[in-house]
C-alpha positions as CSV (number, residue, x, y, z in Angstrom):
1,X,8.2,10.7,-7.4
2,X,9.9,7.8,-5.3
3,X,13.3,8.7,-4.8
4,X,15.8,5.3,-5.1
5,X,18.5,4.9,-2.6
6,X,21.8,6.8,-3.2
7,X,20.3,10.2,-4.4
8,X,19.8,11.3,-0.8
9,X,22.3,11.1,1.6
10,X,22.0,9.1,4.6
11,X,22.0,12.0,6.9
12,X,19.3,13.7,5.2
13,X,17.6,10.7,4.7
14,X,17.2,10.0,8.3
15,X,16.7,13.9,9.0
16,X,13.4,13.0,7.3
17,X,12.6,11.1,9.8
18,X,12.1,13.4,12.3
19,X,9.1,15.3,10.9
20,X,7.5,12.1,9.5
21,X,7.8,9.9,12.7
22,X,5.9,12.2,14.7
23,X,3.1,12.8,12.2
24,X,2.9,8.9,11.7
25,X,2.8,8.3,15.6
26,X,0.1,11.2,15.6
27,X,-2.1,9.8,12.4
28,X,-2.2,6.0,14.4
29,X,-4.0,8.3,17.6
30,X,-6.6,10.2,14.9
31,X,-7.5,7.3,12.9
32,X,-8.1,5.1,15.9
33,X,-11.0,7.2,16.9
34,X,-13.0,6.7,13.7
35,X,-12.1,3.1,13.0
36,X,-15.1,0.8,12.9
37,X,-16.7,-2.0,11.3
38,X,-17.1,0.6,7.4
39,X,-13.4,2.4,8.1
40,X,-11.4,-1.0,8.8
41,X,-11.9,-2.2,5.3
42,X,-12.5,1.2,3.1
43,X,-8.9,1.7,4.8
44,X,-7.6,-1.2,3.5
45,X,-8.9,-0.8,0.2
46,X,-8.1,2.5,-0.7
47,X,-4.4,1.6,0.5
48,X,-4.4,-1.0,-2.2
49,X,-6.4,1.8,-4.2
50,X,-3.1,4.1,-4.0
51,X,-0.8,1.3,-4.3
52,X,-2.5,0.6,-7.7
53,X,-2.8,3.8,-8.6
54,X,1.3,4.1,-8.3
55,X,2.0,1.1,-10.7
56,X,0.2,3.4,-13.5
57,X,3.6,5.3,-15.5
58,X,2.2,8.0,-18.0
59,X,4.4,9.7,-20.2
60,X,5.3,13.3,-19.2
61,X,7.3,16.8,-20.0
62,X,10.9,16.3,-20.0
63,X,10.8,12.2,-22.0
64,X,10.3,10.9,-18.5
65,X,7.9,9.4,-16.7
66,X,5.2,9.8,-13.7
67,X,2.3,8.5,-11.9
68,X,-0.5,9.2,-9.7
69,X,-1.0,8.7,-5.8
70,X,-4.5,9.1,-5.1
71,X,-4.0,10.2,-1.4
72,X,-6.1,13.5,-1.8
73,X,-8.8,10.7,-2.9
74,X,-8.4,8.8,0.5
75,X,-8.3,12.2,2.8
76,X,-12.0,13.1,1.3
77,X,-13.4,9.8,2.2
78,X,-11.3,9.3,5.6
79,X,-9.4,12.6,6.2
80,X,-6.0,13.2,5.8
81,X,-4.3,11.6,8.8
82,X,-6.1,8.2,7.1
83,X,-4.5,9.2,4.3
84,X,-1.1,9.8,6.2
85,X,-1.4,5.6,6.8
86,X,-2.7,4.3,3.7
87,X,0.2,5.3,1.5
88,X,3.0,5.4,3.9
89,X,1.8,1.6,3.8
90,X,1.9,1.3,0.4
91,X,5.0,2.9,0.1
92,X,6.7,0.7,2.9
93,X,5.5,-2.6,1.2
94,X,6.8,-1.0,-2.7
95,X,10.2,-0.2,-1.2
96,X,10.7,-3.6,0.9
97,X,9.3,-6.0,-1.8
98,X,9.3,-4.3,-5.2
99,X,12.0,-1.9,-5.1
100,X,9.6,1.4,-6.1
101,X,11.9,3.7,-4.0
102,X,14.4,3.5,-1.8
103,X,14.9,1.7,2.0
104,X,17.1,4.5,3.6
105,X,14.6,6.9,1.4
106,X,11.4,5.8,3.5
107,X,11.2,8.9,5.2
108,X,11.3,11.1,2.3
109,X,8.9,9.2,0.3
110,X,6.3,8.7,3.2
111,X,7.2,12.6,4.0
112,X,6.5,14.0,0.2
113,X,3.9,11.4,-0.9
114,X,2.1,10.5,2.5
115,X,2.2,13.6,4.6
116,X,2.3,16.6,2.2
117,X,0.0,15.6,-0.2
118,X,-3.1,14.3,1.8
119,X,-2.7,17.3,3.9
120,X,-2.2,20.0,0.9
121,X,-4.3,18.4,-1.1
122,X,-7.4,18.1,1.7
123,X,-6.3,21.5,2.7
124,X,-6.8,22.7,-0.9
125,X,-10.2,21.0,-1.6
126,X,-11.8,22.1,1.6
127,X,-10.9,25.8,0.6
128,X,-12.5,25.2,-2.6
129,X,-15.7,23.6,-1.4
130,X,-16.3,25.7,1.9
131,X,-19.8,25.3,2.0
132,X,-20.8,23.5,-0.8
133,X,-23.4,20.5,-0.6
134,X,-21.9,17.7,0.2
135,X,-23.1,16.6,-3.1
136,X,-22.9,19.2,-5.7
137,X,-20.3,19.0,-9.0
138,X,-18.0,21.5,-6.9
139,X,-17.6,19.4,-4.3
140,X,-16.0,16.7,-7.2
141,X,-14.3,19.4,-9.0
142,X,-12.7,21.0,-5.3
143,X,-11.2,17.5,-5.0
144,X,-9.7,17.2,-8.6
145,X,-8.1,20.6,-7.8
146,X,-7.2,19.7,-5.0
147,X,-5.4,16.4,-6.1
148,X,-3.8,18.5,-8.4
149,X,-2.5,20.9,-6.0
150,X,-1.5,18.2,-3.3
151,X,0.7,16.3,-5.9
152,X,2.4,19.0,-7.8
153,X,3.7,20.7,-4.1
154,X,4.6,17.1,-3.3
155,X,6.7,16.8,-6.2
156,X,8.1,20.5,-5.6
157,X,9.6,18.7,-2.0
158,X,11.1,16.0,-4.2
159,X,12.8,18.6,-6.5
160,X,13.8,20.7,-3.4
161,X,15.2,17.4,-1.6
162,X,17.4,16.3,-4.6
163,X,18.4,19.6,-5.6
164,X,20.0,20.8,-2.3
165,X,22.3,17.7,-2.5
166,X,25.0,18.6,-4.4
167,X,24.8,22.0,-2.4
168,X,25.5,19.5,0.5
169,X,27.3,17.3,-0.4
170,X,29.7,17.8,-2.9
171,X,33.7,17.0,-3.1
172,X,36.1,18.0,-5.8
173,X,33.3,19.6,-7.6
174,X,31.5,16.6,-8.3
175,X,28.1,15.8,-6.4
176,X,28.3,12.8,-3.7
177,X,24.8,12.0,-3.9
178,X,22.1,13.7,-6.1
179,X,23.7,15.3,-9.1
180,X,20.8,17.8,-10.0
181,X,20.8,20.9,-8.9
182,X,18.1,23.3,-7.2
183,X,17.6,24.5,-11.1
184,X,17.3,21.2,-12.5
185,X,15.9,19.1,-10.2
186,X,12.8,21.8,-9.6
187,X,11.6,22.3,-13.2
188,X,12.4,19.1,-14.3
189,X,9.8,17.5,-11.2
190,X,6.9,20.1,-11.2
191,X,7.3,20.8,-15.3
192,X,6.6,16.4,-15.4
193,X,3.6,16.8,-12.6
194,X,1.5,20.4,-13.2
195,X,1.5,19.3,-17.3
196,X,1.1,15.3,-16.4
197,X,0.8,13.3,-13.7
198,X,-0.9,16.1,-11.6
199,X,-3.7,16.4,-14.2
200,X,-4.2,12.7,-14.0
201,X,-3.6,12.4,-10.7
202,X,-6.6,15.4,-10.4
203,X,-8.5,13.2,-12.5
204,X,-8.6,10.0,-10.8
205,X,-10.1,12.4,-7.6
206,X,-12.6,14.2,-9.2
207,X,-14.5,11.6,-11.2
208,X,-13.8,8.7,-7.8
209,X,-15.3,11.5,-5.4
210,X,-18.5,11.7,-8.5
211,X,-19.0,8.4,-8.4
212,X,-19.3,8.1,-4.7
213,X,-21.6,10.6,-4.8
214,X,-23.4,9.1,-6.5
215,X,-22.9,5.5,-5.4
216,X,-22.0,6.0,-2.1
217,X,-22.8,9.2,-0.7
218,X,-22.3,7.9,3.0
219,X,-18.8,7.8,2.2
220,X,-18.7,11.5,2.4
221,X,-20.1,11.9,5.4
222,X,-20.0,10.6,8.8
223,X,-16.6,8.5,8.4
224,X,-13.8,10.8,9.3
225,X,-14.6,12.6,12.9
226,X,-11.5,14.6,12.0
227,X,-11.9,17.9,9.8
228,X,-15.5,16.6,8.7
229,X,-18.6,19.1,9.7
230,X,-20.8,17.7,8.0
231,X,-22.7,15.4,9.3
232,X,-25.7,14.3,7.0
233,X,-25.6,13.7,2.9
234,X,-26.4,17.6,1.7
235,X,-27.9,18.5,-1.9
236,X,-28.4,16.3,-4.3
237,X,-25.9,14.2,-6.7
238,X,-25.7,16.1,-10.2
239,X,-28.7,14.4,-12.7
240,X,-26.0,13.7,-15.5
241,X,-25.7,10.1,-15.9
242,X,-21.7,9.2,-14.9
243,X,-21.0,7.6,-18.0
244,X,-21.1,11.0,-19.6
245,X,-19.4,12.7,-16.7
246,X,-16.2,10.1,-17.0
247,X,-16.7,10.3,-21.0
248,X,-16.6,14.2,-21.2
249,X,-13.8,14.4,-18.7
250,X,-11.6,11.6,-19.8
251,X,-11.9,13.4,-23.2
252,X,-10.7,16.4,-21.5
253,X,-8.0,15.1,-20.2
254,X,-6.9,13.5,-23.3
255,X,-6.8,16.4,-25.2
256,X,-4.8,18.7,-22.6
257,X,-2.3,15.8,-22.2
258,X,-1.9,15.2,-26.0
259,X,-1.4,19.4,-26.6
260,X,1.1,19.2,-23.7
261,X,2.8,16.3,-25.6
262,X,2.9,18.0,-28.9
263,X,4.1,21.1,-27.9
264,X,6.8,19.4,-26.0
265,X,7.4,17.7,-28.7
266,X,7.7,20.4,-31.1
267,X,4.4,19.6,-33.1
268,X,5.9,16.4,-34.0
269,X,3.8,13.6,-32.8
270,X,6.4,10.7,-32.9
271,X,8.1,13.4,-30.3
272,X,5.7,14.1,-28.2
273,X,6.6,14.9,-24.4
274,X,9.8,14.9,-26.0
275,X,9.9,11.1,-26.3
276,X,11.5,9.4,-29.2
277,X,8.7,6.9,-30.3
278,X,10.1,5.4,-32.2
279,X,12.3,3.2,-30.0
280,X,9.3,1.6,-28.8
281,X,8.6,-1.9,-30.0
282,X,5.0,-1.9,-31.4
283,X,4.9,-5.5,-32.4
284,X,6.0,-6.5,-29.3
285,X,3.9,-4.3,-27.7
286,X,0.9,-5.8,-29.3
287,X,1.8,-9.0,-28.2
288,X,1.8,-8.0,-24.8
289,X,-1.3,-6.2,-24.6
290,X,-2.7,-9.3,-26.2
291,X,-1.6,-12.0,-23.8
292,X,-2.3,-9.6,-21.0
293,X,-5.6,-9.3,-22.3
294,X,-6.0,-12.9,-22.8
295,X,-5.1,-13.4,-18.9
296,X,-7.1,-10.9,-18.2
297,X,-10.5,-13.0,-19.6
298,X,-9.1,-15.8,-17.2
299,X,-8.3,-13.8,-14.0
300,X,-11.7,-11.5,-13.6
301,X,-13.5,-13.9,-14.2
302,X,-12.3,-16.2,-12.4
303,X,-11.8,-13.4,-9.0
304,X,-15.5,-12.9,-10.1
305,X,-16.7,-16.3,-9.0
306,X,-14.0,-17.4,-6.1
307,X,-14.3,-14.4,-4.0
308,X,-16.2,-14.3,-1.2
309,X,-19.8,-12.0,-1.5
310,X,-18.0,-8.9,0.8
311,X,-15.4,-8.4,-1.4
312,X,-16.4,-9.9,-4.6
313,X,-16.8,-6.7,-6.1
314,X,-14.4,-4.7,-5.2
315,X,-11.7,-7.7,-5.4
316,X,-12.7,-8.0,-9.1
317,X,-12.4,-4.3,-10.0
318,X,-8.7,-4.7,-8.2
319,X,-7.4,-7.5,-10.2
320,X,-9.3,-5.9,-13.6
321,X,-7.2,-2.8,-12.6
322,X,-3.7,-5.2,-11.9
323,X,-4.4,-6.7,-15.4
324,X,-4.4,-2.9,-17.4
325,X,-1.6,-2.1,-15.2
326,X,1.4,-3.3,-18.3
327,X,-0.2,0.0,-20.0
328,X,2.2,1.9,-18.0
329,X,5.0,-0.7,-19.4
330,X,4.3,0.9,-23.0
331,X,5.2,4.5,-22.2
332,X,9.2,4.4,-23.1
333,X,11.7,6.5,-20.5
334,X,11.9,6.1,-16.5
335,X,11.1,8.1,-14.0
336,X,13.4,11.4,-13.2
337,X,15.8,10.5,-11.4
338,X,15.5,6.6,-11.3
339,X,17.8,5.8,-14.4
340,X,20.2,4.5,-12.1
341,X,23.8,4.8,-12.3
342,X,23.9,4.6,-16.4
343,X,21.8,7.7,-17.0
344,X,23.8,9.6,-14.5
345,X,27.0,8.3,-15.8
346,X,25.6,9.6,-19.2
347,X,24.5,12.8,-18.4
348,X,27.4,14.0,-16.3
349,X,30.2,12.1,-17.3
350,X,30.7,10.4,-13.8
351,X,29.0,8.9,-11.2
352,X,29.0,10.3,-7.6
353,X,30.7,8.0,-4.9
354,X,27.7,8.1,-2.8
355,X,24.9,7.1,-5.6
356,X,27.5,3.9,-6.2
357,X,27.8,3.0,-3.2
358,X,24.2,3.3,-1.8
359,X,22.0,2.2,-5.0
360,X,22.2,-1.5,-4.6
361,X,22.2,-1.4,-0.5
362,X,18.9,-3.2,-0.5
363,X,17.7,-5.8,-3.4
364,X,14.0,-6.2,-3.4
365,X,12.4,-9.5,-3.9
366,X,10.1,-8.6,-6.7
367,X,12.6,-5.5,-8.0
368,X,11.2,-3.6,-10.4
369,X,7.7,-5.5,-10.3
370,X,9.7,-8.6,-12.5
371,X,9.1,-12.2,-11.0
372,X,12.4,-13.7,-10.2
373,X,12.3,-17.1,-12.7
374,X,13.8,-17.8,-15.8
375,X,10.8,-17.0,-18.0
376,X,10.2,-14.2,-17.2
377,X,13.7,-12.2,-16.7
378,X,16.8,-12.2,-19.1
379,X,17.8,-9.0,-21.7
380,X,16.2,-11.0,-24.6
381,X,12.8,-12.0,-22.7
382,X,9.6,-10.9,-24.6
383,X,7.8,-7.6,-23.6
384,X,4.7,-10.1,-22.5
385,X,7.2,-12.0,-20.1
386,X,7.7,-7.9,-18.2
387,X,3.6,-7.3,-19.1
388,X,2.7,-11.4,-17.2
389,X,4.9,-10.2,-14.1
390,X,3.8,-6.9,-14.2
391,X,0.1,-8.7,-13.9
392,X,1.5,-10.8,-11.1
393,X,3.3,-8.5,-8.9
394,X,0.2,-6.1,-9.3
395,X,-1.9,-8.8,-7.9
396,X,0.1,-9.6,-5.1
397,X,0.9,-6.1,-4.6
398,X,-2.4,-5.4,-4.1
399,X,-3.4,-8.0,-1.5
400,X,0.2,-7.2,0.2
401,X,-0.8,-3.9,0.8
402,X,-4.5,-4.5,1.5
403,X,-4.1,-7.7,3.6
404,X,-1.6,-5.7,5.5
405,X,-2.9,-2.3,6.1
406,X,-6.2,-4.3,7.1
407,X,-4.9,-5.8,10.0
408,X,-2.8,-3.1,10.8
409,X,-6.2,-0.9,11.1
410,X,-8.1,-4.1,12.9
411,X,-5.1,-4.3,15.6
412,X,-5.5,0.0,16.3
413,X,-8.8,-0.4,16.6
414,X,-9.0,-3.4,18.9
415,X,-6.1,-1.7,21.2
416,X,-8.7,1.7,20.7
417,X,-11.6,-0.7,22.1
418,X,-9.2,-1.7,24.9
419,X,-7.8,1.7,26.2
420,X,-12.0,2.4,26.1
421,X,-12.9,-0.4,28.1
422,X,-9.9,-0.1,30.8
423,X,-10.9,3.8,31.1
424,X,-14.4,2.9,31.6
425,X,-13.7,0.1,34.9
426,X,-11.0,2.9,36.3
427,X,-14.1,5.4,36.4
């Protein structure tokens, strides 16, 4: 879904711009009216949320890869122009520190990921749940449709963006920027999200709006001011424990993704999602999920006893979800679009001038979630070395991206309180 630098040219890239700005400038002036003592921090965490949520690959239609957003998530519980700010920030920080999409393709990404999916995706759960209890099962299941809906037409824009390029921008008959056309680029991105990521991504919405319901009912109510009617907890949570709900859905899930895989993979399960398996290291991926583990019984527990009480739990859940993020690291492939140079070279027999030129413009710190030391890089490195980093980067990823968006949200809302108090001594 994040489109690298190169594919897009530069004055399309900044043409972005002009509708994202705006809705940016616009979300700062909504969410300052409902920022308070609950919203400063459920902002920041749900930005960390969706920046965690992103560092999850899957395998998908087409031998690629994809991932989840989890803005739909944030619009229920804040409203979409929250939403608009939460990714957008964890976009910004991926680009500028890990390299997880490109700088001059901002705009797009923050467009496609942090405008039209919050808002397509709200707009699509709301339709479902018109007057449902705030409570009931539909109101879960509205969301998970709703995710589903708001990622899959955010992945549409991606495939519309990269297909129009060589329509563009082309010279010689060879593309300057984005090779794939209208007819390849548009399958290719909705055929990986409405049979993959989209069902996980309507996964990870459903079952997190159940378990506020459940949990944290107040969540759903009373926190947006913006799109949000109701204004008291209505009906009653659903009496089946969540275990079973998570159990039965999970399940679920499994089952459609692995008859997705097999029928793209012709029945053959070391083909499935048309991915040749066996390329992937399984020793090596044992290892990796074996030290990572091994970490893992360090880390929680230790995040478990040095946190301080208000964000004990939730800062433990975070790094337990940073230490099962090398999963994604199993899955073998890389994202359309984001095989660089080689696979374009590979699948079209040349590269275009723009894509050479643009796609190392800007080198990340943390590229590609590896930390820069000699352990843990070089073409002969262990898998564990990529699974350690991956663990590192996620951690500091996620307290980038929270620590940031926190203050960001405290320094709107303490200019809000201003404006408030100025307006009050001029009347």
């Amino acid at each position: 879904m994040h489109i690298p630098d190169g594919y897009l040219a530069p004055a399309v890239s900044l043409a972005l711009a002009i509708p994202t700005v705006p809705v940016w400038g616009l979300a700062t002036q909504r969410v300052k009216k409902v920022l308070n003592n609950r919203t400063v921090p459920l902002l920041a965490i749900f930005s960390a949320l969706s920046f965690t949520i992103m560092m999850f690959n899957i395998p998908v239609p087409g031998g690629t890869t994809a991932h989840g957003v989890g803005g739909t998530l944030i619009a229920v519980v804040l409203g979409p122009w929250a939403a608009v700010i939460a990714v957008s920030t964890a976009l910004i920080l991926q680009a500028l520190f890990f390299g997880d999409g490109g700088i001059l393709a901002i705009f797009a990404n923050c467009l496609n990921m942090g405008v039209i999916l919050p808002f397509v995706g709200y707009g699509t759960y709301r339709l479902v749940a018109a007057g449902a209890p705030t409570l009931s099962t539909r109101r879960a299941v509205a969301a998970g449709i709703g995710a589903y809906v708001g990622i899959s037409v955010s992945a549409l824009a991606v495939g519309i963006e990269l297909g129009i390029e060589p329509i563009l921008f082309s010279q010689n008959g060879h593309a300057l920027y984005s090779p794939y056309g209208l007819t390849e680029a548009i399958p290719a991105m909705l055929a990986a999200h409405l049979f993959g990521a989209s069902i996980v991504e309507g996964l990870i919405t459903g079952l997190g709006v159940a378990y506020l319901q459940r949990r944290h009912p107040e969540y759903l109510t009373g926190l947006r001011g913006i799109f949000a009617p109701e204004q008291a907890v209505q009906g009653r949570p659903a009496q089946r424990p969540l275990w079973q709900v998570v159990l039965v859905t999970v399940a679920a899930a499994v089952l459609v993704l692995g008859a997705v895989g097999l029928v793209e993979g012709g029945g053959n399960p070391g083909r499935m999602f048309g991915v040749d398996w066996s390329r992937v290291d399984w020793p090596s991926v044992a290892s990796m999920l074996l030290i990572t583990a091994i970490a893992g019984l360090v880390l929680v527990p230790a995040a478990s006893l040095l946190l301080p009480r208000p964000i004990k739990r939730i800062g433990t859940a975070f790094v337990a979800l940073a230490v099962v993020a090398p999963l994604g690291l199993v899955a073998p492939g890389f994202a359309y679009g984001e095989g660089g140079t080689t696979s374009v070279e590979a699948a079209f027999g040349y590269v275009p001038a723009g894509l050479q030129s643009l796609s190392g413009i800007f080198a990340a710190p943390l590229s590609g979630y590896n930390v820069p030391l000699p352990f843990f890089s070089g073409a002969n490195a262990p898998l564990w070395h990529a699974g350690i980093g991956y663990e590192i980067c996620g951690v500091l990823g996620i307290l980038a991206v929270g620590g940031i968006t926190y203050l960001l949200a405290r320094l709107l809302r303490n200019g809000s309180t201003r404006s408030r108090a100025a307006s009050d001594l001029g009347t």
